[in-house]
N, CA, C and O of each residue as an XYZ file, in Angstrom:
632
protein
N      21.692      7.080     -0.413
C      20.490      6.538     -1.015
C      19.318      6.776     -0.083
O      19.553      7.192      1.051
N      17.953      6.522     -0.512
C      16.636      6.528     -0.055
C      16.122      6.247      0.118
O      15.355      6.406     -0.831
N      15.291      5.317      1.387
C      14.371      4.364      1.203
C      12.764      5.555      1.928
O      12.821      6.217      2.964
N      11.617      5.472      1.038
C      10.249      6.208      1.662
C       9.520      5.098      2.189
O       9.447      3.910      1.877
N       8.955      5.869      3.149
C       7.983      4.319      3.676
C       7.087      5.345      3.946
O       7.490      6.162      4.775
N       5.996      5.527      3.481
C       4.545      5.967      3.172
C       4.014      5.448      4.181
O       4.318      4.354      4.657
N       2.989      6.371      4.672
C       1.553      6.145      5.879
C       0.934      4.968      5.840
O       0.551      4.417      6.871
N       0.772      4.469      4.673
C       0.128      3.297      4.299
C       0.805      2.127      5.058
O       0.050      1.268      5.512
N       2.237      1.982      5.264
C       3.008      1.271      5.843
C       3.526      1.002      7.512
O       4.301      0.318      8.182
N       2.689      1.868      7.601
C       3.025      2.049      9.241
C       1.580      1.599     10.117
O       0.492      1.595      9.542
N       1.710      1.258     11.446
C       0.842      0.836     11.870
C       0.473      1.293     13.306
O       1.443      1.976     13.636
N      -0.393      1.284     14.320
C      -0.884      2.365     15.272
C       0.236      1.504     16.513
O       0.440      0.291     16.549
N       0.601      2.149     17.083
C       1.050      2.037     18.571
C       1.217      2.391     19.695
O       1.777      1.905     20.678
N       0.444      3.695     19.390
C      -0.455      4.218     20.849
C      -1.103      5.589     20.155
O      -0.962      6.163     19.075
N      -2.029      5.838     21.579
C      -3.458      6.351     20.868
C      -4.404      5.628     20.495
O      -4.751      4.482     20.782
N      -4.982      6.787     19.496
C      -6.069      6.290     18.341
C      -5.917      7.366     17.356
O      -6.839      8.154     17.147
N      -4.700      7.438     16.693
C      -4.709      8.161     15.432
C      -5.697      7.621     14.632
O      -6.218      6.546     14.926
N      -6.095      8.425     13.384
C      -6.583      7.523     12.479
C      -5.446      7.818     11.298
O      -4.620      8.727     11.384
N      -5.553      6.834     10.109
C      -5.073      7.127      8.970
C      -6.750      7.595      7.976
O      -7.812      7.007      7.771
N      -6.174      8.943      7.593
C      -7.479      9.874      6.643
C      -6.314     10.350      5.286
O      -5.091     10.473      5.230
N      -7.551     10.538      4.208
C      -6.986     10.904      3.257
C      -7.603     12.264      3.257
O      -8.711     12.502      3.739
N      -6.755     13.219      2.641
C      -7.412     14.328      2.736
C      -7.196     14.940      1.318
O      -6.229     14.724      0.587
N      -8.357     15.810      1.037
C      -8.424     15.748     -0.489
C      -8.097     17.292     -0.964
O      -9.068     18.048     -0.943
N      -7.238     17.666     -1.254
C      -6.830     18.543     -1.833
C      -6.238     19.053     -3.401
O      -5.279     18.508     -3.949
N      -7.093     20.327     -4.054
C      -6.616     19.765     -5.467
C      -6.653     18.761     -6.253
O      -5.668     18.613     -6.976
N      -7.784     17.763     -6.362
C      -7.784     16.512     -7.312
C      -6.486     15.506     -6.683
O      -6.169     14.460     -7.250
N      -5.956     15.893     -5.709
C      -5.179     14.682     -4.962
C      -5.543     14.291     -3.872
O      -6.131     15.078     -3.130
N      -5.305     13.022     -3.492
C      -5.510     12.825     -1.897
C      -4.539     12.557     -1.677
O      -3.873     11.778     -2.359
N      -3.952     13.431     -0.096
C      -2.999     12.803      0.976
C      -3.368     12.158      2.086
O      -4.012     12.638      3.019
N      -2.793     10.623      1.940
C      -3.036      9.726      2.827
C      -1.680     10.152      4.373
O      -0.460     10.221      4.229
N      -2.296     10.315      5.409
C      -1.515     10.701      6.406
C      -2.401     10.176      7.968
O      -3.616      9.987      8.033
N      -1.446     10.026      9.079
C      -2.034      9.794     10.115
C      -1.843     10.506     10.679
O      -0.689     10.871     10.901
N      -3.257     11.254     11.374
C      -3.848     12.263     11.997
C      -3.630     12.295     13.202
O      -4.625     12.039     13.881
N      -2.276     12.610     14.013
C      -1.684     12.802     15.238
C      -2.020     13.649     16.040
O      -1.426     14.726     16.001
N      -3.094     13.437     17.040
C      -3.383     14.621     17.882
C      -2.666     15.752     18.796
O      -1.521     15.642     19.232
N      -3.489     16.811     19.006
C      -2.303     17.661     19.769
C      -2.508     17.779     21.451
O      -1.755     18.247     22.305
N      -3.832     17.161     21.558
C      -4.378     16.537     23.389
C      -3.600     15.391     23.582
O      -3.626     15.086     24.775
N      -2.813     14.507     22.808
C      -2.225     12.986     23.366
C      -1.080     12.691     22.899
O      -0.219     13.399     22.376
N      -1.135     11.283     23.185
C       0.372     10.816     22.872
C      -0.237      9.941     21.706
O      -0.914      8.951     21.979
N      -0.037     10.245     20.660
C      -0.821      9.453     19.269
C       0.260      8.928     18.490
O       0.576      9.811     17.692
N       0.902      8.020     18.356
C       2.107      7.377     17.384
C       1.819      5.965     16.617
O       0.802      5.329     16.892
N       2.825      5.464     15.568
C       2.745      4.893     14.646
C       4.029      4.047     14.296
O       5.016      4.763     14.128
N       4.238      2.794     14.157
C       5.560      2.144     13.604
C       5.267      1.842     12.405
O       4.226      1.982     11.763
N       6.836      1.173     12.001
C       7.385      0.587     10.978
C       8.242      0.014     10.802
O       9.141      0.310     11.589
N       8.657     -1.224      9.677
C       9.781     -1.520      9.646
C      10.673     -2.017      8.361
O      10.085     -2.938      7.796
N      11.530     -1.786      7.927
C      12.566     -2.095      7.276
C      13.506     -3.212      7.289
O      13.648     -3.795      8.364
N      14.221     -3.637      6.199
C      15.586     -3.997      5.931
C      16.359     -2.891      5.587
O      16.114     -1.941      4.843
N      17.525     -3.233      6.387
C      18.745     -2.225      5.554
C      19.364     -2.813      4.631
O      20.015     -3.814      4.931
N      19.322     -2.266      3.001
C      19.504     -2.503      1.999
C      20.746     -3.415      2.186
O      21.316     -3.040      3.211
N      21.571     -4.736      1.466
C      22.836     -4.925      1.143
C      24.114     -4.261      0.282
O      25.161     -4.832     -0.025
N      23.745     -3.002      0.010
C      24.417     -2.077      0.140
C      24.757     -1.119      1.237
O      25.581     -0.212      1.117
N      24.443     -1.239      1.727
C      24.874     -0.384      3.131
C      26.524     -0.075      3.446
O      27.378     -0.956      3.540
N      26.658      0.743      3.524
C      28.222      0.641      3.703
C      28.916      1.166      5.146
O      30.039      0.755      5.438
N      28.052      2.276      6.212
C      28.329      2.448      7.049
C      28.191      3.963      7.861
O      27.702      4.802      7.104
N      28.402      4.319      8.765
C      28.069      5.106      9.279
C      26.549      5.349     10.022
O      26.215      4.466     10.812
N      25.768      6.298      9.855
C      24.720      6.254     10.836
C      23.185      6.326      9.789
O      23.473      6.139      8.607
N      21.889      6.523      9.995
C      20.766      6.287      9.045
C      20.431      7.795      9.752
O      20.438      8.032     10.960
N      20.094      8.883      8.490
C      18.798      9.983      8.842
C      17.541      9.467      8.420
O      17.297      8.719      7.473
N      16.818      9.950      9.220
C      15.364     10.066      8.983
C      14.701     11.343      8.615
O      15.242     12.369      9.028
N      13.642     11.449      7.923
C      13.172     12.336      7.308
C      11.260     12.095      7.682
O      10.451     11.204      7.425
N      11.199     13.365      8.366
C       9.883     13.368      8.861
C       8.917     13.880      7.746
O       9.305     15.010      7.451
N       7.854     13.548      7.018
C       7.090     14.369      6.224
C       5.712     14.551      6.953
O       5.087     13.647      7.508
N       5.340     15.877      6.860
C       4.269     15.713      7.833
C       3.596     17.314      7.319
O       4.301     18.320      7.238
N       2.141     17.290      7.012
C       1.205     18.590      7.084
C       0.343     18.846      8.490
O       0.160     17.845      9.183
N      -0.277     20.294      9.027
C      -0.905     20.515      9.922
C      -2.328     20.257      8.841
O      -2.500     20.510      7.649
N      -3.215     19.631      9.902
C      -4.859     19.871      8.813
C      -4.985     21.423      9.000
O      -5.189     22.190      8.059
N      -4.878     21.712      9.978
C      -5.273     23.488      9.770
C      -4.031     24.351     10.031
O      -2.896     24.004     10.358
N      -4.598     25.693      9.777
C      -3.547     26.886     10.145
C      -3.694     27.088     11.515
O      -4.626     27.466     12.224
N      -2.241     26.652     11.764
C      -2.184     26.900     13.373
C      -0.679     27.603     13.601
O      -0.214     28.400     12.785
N      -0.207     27.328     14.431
C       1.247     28.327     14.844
C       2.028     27.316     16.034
O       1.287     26.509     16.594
N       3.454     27.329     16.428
C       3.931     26.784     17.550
C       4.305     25.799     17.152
O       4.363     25.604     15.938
N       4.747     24.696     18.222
C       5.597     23.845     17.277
C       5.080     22.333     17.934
O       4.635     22.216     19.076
N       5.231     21.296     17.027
C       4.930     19.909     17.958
C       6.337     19.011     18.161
O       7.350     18.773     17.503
N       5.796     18.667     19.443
C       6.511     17.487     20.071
C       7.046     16.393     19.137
O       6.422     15.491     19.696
N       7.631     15.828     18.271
C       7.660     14.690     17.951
C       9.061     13.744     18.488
O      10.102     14.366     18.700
N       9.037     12.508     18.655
C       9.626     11.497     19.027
C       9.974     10.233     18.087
O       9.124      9.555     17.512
N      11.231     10.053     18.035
C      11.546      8.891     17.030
C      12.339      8.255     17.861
O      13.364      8.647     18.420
N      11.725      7.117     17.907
C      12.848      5.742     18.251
C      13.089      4.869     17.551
O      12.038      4.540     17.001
N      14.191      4.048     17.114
C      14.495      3.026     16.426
C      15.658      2.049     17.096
O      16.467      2.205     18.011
N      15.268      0.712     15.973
C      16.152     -0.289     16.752
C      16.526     -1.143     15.534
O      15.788     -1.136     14.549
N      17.367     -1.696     15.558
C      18.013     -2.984     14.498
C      17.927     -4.246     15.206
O      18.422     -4.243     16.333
N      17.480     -5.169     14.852
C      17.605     -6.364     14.942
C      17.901     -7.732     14.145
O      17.438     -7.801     13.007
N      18.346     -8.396     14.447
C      19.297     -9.518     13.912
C      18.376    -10.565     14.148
O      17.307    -10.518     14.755
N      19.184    -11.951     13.332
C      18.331    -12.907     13.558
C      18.531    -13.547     15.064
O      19.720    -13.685     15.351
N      17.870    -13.844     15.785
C      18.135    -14.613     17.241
C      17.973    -13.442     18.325
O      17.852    -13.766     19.506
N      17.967    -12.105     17.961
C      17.753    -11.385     18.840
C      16.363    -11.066     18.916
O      15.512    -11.195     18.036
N      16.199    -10.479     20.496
C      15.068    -10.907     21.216
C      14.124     -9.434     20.705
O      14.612     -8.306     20.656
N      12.919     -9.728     20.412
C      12.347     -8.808     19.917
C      11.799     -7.484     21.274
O      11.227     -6.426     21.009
N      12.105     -7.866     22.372
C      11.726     -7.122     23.254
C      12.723     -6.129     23.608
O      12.514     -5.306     24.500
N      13.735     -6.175     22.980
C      14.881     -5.113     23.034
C      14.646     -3.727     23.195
O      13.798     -3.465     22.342
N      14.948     -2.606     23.868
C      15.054     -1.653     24.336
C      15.707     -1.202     22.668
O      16.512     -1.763     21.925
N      14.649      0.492     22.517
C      15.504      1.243     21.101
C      16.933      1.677     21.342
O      17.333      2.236     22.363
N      17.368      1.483     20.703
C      18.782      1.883     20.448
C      18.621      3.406     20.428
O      19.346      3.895     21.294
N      17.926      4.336     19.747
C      18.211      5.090     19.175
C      16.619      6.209     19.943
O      15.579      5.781     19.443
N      16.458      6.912     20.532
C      15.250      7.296     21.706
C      15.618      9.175     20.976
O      16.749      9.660     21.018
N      14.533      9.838     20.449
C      14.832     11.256     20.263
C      13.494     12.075     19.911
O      12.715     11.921     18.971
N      13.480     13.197     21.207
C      12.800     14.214     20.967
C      13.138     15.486     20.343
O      14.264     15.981     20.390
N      11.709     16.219     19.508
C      12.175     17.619     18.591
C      10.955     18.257     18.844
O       9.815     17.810     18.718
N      11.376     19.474     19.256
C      10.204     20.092     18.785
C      10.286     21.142     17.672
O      11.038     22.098     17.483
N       9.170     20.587     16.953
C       9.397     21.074     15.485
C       8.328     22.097     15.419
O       7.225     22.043     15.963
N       8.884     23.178     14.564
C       7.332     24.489     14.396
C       6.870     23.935     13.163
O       7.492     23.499     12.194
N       5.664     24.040     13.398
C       5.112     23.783     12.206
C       4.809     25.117     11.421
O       4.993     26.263     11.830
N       4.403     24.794     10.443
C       4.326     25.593      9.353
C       2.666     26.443      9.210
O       1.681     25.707      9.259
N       2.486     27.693      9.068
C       1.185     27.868      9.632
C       0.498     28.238      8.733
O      -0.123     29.283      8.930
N       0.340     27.567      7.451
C      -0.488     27.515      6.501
C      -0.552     25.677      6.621
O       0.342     24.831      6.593
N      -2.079     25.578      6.765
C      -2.834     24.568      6.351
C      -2.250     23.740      5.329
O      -1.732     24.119      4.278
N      -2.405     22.468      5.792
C      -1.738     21.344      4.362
C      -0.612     21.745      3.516
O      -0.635     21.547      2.301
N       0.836     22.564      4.397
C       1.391     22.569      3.558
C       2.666     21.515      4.215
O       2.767     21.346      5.430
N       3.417     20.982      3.407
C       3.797     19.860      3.167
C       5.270     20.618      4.227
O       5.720     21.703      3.858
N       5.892     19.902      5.518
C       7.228     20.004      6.057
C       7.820     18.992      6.295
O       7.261     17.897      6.357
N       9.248     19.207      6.496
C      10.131     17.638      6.257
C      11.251     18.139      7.420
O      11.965     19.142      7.405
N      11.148     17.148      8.358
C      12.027     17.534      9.544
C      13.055     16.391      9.445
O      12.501     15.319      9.201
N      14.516     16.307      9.575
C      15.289     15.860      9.584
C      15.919     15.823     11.098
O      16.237     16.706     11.895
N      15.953     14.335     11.124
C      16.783     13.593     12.238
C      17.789     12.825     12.325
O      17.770     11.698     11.829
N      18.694     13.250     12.887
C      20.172     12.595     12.620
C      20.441     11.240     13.659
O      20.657     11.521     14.838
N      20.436      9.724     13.252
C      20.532      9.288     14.716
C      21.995      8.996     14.830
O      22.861      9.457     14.085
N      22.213      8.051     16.004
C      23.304      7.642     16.291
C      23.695      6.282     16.772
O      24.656      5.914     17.447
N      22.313      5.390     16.042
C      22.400      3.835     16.267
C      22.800      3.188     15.297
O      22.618      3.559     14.137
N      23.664      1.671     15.764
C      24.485      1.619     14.606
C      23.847      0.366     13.891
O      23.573     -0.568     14.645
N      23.572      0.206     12.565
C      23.050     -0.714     11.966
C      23.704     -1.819     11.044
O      24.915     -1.637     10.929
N      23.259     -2.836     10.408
C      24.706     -3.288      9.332
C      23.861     -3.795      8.072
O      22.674     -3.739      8.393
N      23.982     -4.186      6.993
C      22.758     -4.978      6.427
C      22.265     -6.155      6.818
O      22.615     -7.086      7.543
N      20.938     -5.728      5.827
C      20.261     -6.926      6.656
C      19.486     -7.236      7.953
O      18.522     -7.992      8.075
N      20.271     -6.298      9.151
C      18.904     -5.646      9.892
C      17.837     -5.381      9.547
O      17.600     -4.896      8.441
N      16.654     -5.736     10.728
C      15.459     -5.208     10.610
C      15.544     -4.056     11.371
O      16.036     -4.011     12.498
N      15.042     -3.069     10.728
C      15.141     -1.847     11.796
C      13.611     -1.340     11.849
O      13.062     -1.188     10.757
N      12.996     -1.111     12.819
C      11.766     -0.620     13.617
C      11.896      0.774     13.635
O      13.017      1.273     13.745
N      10.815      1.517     13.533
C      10.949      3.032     13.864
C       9.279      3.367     14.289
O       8.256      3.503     13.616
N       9.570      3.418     15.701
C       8.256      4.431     15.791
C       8.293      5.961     16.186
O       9.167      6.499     16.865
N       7.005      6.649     15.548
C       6.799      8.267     15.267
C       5.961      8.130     15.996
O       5.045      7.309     16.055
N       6.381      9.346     16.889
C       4.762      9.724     18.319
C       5.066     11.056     17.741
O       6.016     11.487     17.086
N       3.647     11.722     18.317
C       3.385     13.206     18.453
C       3.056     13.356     19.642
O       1.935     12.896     19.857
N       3.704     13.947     20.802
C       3.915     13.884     22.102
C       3.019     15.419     22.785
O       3.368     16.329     23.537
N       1.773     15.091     22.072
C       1.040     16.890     22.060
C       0.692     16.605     23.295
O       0.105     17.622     23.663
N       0.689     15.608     24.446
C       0.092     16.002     25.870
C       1.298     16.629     26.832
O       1.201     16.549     28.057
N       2.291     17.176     26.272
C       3.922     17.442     26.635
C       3.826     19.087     26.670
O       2.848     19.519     26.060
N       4.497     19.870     27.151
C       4.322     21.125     27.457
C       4.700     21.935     25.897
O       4.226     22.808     25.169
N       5.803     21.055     25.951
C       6.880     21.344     24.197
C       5.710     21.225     22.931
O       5.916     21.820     21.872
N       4.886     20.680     23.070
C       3.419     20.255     21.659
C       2.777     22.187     21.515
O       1.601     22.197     21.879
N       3.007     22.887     21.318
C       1.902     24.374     21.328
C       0.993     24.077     19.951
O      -0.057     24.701     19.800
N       1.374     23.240     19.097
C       0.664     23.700     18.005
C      -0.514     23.142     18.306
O      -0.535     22.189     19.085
N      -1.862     23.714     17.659
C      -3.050     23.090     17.696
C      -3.559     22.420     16.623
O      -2.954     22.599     15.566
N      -4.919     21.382     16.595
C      -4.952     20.909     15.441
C      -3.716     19.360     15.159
O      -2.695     19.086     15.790
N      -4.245     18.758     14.193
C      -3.806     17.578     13.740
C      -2.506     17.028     12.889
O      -2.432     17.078     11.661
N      -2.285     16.911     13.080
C      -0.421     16.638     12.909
C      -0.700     15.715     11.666
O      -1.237     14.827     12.329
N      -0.744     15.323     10.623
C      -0.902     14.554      9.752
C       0.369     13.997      9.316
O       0.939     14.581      8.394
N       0.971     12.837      9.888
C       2.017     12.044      9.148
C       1.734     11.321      7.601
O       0.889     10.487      7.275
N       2.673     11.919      6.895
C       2.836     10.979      5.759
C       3.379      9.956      5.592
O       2.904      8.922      5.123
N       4.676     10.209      6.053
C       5.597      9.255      6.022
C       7.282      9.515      6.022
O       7.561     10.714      6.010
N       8.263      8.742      6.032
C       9.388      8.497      6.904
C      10.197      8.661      5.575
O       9.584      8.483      4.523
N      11.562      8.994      5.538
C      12.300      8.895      4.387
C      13.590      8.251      5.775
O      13.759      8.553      6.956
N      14.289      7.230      4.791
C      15.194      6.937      5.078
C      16.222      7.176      4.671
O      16.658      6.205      4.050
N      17.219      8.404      4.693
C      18.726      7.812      3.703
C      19.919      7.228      4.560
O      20.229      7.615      5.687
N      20.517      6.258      3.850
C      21.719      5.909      4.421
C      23.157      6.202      3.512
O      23.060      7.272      2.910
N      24.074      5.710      3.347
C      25.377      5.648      2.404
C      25.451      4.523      1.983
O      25.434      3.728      2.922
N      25.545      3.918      0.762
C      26.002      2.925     -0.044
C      27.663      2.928     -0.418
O      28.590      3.735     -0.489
N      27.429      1.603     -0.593
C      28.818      1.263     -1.101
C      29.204      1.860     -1.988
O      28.409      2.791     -2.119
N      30.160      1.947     -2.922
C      30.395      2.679     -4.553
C      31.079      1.527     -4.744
O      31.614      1.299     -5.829
């Protein structure tokens, strides 16, 4: 199954991304504008559905360049589960760098997949923050990293 959690849902946690809509074709994409000079990132958070049945959660990166550029960016996902009584200052479970090429036509839409290996159960709250780690040697692409947003799938029960 799938859970999306849209730009709209996430919130700044280092940097100064902004969230911009950008208007293309009679649509706007709402995305946060991740620089390629800094460390610009964004959280979120979830329940894991009561269906959950087991094994590990992918994540699904959706993300456009504002311009045509080439090379690939840095990105970083960490996540964590938490329970009731546990201490919110907890260290992520789950800590992972990629460097991803981006795609070198302007606003076109890529989806990077991350496999983790932290273990969750229902009912957790699980946290996920997305950096773009462009002050890192691994960041080449130039131009603005535009996050959309996060796809979650996990396995359900049957």
């Amino acid at each position: 199954r799938d859970i999306f959690i849209p730009a709209a849902a996430f919130g700044l946690t280092s940097g100064v991304p902004g969230l911009a809509s950008t208007y293309v074709n009679t649509f706007y994409s709402l995305g946060w504008e991740l620089d390629a000079a800094a460390t610009e990132g964004v959280s979120t958070a979830f329940l894991v559905p009561a269906d959950w049945a087991s094994g590990t959660l992918t994540y699904k990166i959706y993300f456009f360049m504002a311009s045509a550029t080439s090379g690939n960016a840095r990105m970083q996902v960490r996540a964590r589960a938490l329970q009731t009584g546990e201490g919110v200052d907890a260290t992520p479970e789950f800590d992972q760098s990629d460097d991803i090429a981006v795609p070198g036509t302007a606003e076109l839409l890529k989806v990077h997949t991350v496999t983790t290996t932290h273990t969750v159960a229902a009912g957790d709250m699980v946290e996920i923050t997305v950096e773009r780690r462009g002050d890192l040697a691994g960041d080449t692409a130039a131009g603005d990293l535009s996050l959309m947003g996060i796809e979650v799938e996990y396995t359900a029960d049957s």
